[in-house]
VOPAGU-2260 file (C-alpha; in pm, 1 decimal, decimal comma):
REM VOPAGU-2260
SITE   aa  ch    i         X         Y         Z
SITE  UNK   A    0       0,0       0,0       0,0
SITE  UNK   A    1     127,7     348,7     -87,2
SITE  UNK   A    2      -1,5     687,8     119,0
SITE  UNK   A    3      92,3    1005,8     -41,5
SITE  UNK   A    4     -49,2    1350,9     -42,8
SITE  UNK   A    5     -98,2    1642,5    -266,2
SITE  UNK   A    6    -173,5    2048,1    -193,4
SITE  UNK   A    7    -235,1    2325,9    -442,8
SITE  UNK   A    8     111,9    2390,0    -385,6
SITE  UNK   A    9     216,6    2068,2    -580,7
SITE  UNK   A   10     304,6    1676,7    -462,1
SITE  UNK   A   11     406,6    1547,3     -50,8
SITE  UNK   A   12     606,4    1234,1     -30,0
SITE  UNK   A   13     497,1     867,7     -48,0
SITE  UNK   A   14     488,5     607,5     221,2
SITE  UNK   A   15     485,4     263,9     158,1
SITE  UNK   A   16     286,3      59,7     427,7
SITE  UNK   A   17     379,0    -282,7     463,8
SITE  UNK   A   18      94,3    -499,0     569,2
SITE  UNK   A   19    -175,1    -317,8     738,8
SITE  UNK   A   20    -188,2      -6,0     773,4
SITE  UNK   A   21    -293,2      91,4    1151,7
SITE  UNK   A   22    -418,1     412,1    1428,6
SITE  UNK   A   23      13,1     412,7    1482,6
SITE  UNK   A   24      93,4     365,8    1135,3
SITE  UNK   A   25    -124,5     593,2    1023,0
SITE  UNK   A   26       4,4     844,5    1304,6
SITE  UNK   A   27     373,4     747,9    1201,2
SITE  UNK   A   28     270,0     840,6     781,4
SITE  UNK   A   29     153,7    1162,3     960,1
SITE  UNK   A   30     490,0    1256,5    1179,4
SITE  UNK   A   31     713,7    1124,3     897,0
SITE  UNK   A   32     534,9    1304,8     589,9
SITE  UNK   A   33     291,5    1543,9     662,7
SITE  UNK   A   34     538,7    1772,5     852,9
SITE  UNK   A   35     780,2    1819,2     568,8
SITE  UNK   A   36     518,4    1914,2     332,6
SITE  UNK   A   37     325,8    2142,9     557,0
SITE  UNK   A   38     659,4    2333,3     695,7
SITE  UNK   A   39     758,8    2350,6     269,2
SITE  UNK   A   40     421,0    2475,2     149,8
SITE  UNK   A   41     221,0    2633,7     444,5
SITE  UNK   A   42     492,3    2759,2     698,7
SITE  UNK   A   43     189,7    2924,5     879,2
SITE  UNK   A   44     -10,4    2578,6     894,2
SITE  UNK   A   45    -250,3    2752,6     808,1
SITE  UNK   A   46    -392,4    2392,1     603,4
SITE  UNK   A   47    -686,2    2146,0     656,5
SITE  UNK   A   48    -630,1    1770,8     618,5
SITE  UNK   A   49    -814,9    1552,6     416,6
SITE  UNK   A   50    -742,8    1198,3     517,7
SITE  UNK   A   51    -946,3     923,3     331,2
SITE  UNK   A   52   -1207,2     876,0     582,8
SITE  UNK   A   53   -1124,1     497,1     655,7
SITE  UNK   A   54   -1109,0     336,9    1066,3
SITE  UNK   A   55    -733,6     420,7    1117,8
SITE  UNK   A   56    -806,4     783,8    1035,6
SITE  UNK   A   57   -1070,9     759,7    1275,8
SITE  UNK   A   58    -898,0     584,9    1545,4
SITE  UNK   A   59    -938,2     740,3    1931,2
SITE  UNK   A   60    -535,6     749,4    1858,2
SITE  UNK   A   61    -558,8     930,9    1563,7
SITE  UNK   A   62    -837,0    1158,9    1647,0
SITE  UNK   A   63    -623,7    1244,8    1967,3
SITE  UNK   A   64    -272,8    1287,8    1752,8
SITE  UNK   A   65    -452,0    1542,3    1538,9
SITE  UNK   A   66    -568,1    1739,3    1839,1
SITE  UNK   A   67    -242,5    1770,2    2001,6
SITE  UNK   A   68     -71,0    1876,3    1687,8
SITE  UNK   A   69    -358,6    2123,8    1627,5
SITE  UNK   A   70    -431,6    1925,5    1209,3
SITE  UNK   A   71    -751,1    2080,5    1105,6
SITE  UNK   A   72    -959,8    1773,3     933,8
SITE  UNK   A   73   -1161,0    1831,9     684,9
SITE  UNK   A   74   -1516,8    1657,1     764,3
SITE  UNK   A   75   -1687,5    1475,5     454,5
SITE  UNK   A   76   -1866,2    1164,0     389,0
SITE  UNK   A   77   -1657,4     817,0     362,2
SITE  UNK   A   78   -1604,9     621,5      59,1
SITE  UNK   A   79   -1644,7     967,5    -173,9
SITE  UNK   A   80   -1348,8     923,6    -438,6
SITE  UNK   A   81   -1553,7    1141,7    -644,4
SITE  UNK   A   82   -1452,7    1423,2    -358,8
SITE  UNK   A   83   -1091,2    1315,5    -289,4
SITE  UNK   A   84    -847,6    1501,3    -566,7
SITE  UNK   A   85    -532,2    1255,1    -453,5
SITE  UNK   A   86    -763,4     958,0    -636,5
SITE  UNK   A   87    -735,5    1155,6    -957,6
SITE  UNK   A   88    -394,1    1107,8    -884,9
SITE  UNK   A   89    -398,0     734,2    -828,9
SITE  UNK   A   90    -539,3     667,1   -1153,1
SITE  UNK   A   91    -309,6     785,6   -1362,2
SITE  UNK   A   92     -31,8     642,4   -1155,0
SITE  UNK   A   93    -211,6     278,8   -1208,0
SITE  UNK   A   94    -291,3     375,6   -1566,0
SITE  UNK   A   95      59,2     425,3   -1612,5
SITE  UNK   A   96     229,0     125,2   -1454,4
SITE  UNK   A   97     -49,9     -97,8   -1634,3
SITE  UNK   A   98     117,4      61,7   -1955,1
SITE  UNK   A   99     462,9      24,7   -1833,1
SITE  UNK   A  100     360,0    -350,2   -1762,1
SITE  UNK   A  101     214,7    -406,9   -2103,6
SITE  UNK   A  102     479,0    -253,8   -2291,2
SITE  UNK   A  103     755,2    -512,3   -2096,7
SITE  UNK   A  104     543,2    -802,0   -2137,8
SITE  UNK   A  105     487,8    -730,4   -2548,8
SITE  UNK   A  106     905,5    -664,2   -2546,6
SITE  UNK   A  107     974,8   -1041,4   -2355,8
């Protein structure tokens, strides 16, 4: 599994989850990624989150991690890709590798 992010700004890093993803792995994609890409693009953190609305983002864990570290979530109904810009994202990046993976196939 891959967890990235994306701002008006431009592209975050990626994290790649091994297994299942959980409340602490979810906290440690937050520590390790969103801080680099808020302090680059909005020094002020002056942003809103918008996680994917699944458990771990929900997590009492989670919920308190945000709180302490004052992350501004951005409320909105679960399972909405539609709503979700980073899913845009996602399918060209699966688009692409599907490409990739035809092209190597057809060359072997």
């Amino acid at each position: 599994m891959v967890s990235g992010c994306i701002s008006y700004h431009g592209v975050g890093t990626l994290a790649f989850v091994k297994g299942n993803l959980n409340a602490q792995g979810y906290q440690d994609i937050l520590e390790n990624n969103l801080w680099p890409v808020t302090a680059k693009y909005f020094p002020s953190q002056d942003f809103i989150l918008q996680d994917d609305n699944v458990p771990v983002d929900k997590a009492q864990s989670a919920v308190e991690y945000k709180l302490i570290n004052k992350i501004k979530s951005l409320s909105w109904p679960a399972q909405s890709p539609d709503i979700n810009i980073i899913e845009n994202i996602w399918l060209r990046l699966k688009n692409a590798l599907q490409t990739l993976m035809q092209s190597l196939l057809l060359m072997s």
